[in-house]
C-alpha positions as CSV (number, residue, x, y, z in Angstrom):
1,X,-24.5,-85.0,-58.0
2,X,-20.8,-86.3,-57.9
3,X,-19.8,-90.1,-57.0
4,X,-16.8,-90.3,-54.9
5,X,-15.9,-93.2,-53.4
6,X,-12.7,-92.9,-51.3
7,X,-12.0,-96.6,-52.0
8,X,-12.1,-96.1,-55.4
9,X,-8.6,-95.9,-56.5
10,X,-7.8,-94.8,-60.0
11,X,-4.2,-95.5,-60.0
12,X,-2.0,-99.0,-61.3
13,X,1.2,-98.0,-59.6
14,X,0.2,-100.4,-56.9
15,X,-0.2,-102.9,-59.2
16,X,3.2,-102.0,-60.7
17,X,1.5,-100.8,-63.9
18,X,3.5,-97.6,-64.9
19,X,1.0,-96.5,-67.5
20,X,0.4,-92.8,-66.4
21,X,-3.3,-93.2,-64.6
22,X,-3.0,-91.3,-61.5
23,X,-5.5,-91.5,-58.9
24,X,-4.7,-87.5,-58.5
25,X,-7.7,-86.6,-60.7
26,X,-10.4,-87.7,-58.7
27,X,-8.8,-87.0,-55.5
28,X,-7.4,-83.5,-56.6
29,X,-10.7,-82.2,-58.1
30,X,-12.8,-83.3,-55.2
31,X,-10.4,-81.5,-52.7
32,X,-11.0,-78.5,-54.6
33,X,-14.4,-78.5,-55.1
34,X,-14.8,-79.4,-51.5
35,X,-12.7,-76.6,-50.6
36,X,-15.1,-73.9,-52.8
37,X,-16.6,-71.1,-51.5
38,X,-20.0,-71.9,-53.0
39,X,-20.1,-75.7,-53.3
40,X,-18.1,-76.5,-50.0
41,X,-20.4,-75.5,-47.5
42,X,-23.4,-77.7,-49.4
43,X,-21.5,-80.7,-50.1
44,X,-24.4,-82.3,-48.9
45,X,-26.0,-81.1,-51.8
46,X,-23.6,-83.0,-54.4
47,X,-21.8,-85.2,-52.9
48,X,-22.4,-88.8,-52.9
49,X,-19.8,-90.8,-50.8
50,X,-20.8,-94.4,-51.5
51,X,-20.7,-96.7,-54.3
52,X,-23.7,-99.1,-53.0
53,X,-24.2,-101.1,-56.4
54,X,-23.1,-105.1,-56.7
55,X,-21.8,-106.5,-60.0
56,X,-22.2,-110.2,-61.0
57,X,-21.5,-112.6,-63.3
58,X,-25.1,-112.1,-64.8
59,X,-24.5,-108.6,-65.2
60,X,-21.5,-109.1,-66.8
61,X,-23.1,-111.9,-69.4
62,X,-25.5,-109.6,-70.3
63,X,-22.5,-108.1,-72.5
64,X,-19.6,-110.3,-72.5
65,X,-19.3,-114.1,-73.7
66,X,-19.8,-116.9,-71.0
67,X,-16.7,-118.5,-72.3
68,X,-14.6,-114.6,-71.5
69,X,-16.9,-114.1,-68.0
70,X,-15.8,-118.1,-67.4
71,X,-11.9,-116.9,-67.7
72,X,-12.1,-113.9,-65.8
73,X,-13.3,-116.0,-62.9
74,X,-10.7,-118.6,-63.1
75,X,-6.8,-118.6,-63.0
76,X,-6.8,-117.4,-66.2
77,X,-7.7,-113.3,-64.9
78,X,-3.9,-112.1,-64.5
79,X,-3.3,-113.7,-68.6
80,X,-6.1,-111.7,-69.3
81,X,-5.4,-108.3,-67.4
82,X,-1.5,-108.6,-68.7
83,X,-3.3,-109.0,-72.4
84,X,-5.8,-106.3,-72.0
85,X,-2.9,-103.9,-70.3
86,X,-0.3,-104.6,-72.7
87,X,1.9,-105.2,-70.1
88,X,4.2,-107.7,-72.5
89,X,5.5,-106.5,-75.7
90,X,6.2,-108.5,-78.6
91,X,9.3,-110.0,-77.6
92,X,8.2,-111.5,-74.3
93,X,9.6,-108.5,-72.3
94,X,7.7,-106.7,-69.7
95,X,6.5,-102.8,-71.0
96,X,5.3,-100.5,-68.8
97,X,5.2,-103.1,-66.0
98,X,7.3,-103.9,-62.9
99,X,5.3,-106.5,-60.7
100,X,8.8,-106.5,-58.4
101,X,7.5,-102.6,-57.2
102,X,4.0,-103.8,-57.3
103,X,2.1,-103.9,-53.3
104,X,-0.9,-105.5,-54.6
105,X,-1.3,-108.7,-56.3
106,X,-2.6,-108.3,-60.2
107,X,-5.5,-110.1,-59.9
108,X,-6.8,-107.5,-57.4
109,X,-7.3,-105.3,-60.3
110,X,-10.2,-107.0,-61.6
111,X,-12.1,-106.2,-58.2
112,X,-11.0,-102.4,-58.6
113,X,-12.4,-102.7,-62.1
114,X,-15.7,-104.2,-60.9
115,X,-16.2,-101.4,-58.7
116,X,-16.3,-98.9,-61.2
117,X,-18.5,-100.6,-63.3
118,X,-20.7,-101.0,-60.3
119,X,-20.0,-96.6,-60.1
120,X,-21.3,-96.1,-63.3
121,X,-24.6,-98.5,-62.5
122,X,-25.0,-96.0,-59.7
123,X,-24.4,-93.1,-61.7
124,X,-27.3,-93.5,-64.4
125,X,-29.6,-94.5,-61.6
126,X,-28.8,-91.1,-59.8
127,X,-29.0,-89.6,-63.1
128,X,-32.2,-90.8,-64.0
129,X,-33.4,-89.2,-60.6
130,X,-31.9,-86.4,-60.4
131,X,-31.2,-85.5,-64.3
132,X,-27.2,-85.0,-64.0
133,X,-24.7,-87.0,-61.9
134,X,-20.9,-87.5,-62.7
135,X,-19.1,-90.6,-61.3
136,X,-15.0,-91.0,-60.9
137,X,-14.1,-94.1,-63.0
138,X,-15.6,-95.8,-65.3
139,X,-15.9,-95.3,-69.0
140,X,-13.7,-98.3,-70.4
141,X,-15.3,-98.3,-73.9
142,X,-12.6,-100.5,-75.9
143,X,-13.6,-104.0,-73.5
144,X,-15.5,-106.6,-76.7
145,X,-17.8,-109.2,-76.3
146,X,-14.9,-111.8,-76.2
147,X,-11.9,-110.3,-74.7
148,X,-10.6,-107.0,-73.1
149,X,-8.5,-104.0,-74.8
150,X,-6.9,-100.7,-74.3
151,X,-6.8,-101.2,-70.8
152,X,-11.0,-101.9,-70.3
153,X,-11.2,-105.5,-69.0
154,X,-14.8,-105.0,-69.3
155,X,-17.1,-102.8,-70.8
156,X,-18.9,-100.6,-67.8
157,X,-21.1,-98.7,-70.2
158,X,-22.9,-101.9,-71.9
159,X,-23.0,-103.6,-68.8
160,X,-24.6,-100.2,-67.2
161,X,-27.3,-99.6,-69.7
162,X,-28.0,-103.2,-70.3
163,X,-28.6,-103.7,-66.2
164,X,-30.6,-100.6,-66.7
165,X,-32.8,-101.8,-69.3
166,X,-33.8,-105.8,-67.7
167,X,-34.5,-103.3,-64.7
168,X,-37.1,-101.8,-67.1
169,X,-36.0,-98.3,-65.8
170,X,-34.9,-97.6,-69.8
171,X,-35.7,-98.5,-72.7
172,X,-33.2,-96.5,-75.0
173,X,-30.2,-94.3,-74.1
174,X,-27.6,-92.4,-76.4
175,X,-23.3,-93.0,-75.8
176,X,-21.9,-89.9,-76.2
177,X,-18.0,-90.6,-75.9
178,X,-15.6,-87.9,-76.4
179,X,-12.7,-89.5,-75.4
180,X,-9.8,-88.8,-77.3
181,X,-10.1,-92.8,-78.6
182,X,-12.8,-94.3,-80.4
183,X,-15.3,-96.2,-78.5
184,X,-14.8,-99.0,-80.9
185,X,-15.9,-101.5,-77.6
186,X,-19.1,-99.7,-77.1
187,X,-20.1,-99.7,-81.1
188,X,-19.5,-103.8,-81.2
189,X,-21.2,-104.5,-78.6
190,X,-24.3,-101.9,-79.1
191,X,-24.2,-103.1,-83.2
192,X,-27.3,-103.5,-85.0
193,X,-29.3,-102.3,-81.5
194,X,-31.6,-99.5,-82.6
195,X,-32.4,-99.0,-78.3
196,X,-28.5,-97.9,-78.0
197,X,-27.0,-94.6,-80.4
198,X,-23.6,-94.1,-79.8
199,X,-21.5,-91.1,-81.0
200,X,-17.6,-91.0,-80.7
201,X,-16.0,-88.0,-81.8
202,X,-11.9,-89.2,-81.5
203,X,-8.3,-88.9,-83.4
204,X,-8.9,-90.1,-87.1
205,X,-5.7,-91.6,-86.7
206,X,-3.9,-94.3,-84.8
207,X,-4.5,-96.7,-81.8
208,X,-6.7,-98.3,-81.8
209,X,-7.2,-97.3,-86.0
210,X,-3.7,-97.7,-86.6
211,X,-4.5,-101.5,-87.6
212,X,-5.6,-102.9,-91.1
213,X,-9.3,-102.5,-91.8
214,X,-9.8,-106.2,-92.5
215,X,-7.3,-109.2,-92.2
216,X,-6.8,-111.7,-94.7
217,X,-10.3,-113.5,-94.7
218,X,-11.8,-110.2,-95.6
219,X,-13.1,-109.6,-92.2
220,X,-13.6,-106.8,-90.4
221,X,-11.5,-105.1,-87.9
222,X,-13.5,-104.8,-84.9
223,X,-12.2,-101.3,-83.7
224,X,-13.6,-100.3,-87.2
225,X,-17.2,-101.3,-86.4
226,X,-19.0,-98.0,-87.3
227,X,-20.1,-95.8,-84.4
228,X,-23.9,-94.7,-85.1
229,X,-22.1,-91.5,-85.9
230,X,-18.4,-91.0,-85.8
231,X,-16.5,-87.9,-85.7
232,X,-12.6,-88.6,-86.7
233,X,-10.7,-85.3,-86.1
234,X,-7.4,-85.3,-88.0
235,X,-4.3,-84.3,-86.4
236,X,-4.5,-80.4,-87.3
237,X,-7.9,-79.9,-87.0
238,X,-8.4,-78.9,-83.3
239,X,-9.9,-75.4,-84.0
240,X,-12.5,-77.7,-86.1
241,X,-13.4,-79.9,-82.6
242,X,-16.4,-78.2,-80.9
243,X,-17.7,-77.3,-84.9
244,X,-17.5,-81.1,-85.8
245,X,-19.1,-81.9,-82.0
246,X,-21.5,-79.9,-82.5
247,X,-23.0,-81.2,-86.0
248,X,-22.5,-84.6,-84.8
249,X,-24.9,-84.0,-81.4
250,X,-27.4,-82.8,-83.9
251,X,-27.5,-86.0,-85.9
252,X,-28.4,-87.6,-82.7
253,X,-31.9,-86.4,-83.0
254,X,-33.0,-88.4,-85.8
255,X,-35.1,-90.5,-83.7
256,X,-35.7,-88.8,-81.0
257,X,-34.8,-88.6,-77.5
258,X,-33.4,-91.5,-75.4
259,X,-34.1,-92.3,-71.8
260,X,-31.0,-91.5,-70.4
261,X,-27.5,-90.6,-72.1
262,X,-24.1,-91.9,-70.8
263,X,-21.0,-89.2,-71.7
264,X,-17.5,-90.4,-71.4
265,X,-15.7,-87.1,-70.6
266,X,-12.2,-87.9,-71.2
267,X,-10.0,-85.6,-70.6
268,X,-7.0,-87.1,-72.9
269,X,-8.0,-84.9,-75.5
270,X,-6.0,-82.2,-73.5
271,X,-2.9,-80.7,-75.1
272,X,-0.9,-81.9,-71.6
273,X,-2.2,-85.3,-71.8
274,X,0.6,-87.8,-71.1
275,X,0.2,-90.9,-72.8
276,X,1.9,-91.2,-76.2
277,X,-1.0,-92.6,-78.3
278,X,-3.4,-89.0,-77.9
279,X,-0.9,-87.1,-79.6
280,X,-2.9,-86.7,-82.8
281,X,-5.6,-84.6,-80.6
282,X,-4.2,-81.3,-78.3
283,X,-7.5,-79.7,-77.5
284,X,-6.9,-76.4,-74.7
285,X,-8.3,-76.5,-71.3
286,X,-10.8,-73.4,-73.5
287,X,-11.3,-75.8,-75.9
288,X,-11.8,-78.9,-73.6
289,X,-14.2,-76.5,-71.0
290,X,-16.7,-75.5,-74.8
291,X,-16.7,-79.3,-75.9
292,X,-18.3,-79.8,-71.9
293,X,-20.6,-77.3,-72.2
294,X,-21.8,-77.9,-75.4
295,X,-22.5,-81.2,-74.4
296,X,-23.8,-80.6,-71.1
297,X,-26.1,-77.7,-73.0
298,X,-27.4,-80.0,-75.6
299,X,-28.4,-82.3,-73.1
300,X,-30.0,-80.1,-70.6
301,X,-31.9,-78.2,-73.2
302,X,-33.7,-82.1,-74.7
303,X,-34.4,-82.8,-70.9
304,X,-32.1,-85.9,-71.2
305,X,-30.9,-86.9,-67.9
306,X,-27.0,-87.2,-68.2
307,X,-24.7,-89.3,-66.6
308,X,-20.8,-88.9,-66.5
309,X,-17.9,-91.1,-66.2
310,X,-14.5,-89.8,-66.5
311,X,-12.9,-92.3,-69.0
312,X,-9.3,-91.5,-70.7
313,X,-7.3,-89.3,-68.8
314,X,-3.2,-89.5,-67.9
315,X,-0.6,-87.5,-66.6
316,X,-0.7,-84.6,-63.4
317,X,-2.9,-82.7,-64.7
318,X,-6.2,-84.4,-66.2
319,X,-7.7,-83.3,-63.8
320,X,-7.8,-80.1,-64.6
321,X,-10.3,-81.3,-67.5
322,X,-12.9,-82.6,-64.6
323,X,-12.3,-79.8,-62.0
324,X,-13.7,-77.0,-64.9
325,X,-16.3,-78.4,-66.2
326,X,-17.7,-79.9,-62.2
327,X,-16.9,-76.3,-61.0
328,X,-19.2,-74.8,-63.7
329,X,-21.8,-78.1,-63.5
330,X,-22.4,-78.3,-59.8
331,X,-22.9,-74.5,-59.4
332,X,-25.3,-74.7,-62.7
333,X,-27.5,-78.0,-60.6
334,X,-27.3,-75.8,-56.9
């Protein structure tokens, strides 16, 4: 199953955010798999058109800190979203932002961003039902308990599987993220919580490692919060990727299997990914289409339903990422 909401934009251009998130890969992918031979004609079959779920505050304070909920509700959300969005650099000027092109007020964004939290709710409830489902958005796995970062306000994947569990529909659930970043958001805020594994195979270098490990008081970095199991891939090592993946995926059976697992399939691995801090990782569309599989595989073959939200992906063509491993998925589920 597929969740695509037509009134789920992916895009910031509106917002007149110039980072390169184009709304082009969900909409480009969908129009191609409706247009297949095979999967057109039972779109019926796959396609979910509606994101029905509601997010609230008490959803979001099952993760995040009443006093970051309290300013996300309050004239303080645009100081946050500029913060979180990097959208001023160190010397007070605007980067990668022009609100005089923007159509939409800022603020709006936070209602976008709710939505695809409230996508990837739906998606692991489908999931659960039906074993597989993959859902546009969603996947914003740097958002911590007290603030937002690398452009996640909030953290869809805590708040997903922690909505999921007081719902006593799971009890334990693996993160699989292989996005080319590490899910530094999702290890903080899963820490210490043996119901929650997470794996993040990502660059070993930079954002959002290119920071010191601990600052002055001897504390620790919070982006260096140890996954479960991390995978660093050094710039150099892509013909070690799916090798590295698949050794890591093996570790995750240590204690058994889990409920339901969450996979953020970024595509900003790819070698034609357009934002500057993934150049450390330039996995193939070959490459990209093995990691999928090998995933998707492992999975399928521990009868772990799987749900999938697109995370990391910029530039024209990400969605070529989505549309080869969907093609291959959908046809595998028909």
């Amino acid at each position: 199953m597929i969740i695509y909401d037509k009134n789920l934009k992916e895009g910031l251009t509106e917002f007149g955010i110039e980072i390169p998130l184009h709304h082009s890969r969900a909409a480009t992918t969908f129009e191609k798999l409706r247009r297949h031979r095979l999967l057109g004609p039972k779109i019926n079959h796959w396609h979910i058109k509606n994101i029905n779920e509601t997010i609230t505050r008490k959803d979001l304070l099952r993760v995040h800190s009443k006093e970051y909920v309290t300013r996300l509700y309050s004239d303080k959300l645009e100081d946050e979203i500029i913060r979180t969005f990097e959208l001023i650099d160190d010397n007070g000027q605007y980067y990668r932002y022009n609100p005089d092109s923007a159509t939409l007020p800022l603020t709006q964004l936070f209602d976008r961003l709710l939505f695809k939290v409230a996508g990837t709710v739906q998606c692991g409830r489908v999931a659960l039902e039906k074993e597989f489902c993959f859902a546009f958005g969603g996947g914003m796995h740097h958002a911590k308990r007290d603030y937002g970062a690398g452009f996640c306000l909030v953290n869809d994947i805590a708040i997903a599987l922690r909505k999921l569990q007081a719902e006593n529909l799971i009890r334990t659930a693996w993160v699989i993220d292989i996005d080319a970043h590490k899910g530094d958001g999702t290890a903080v805020l899963t820490e210490e919580d043996s119901s929650i594994t997470t794996l993040s195979i990502h660059m070993a270098r930079g954002w959002p490692l290119d920071g010191e490990a601990y600052d002055r008081q001897g504390r620790l970095n919070p982006s260096f919060v140890p996954s479960d199991i991390d995978i660093p891939v050094a710039a150099g090592e892509d013909h070690l990727y799916v090798a590295k993946l698949e050794e890591g995926l093996e570790k995750l059976l240590g204690n058994g299997t889990p409920d339901i697992a969450i996979v953020l399939a970024g595509s900003d691995p790819y070698e034609e990914d357009e934002l500057p801090s993934t150049s450390e990782l330039k996995l193939s569309l070959t490459q990209l289409k093995e990691r999928d599989l090998l995933v998707y595989h492992f999975l399928k073959a521990h009868k772990v339903p799987r749900a999938y939200v697109t995370a990391g992906g910029y530039g024209e063509r990400s969605w070529e990422v989505d549309w080869q491993f969907l093609e291959w998925a959908l046809l595998d589920n028909l």
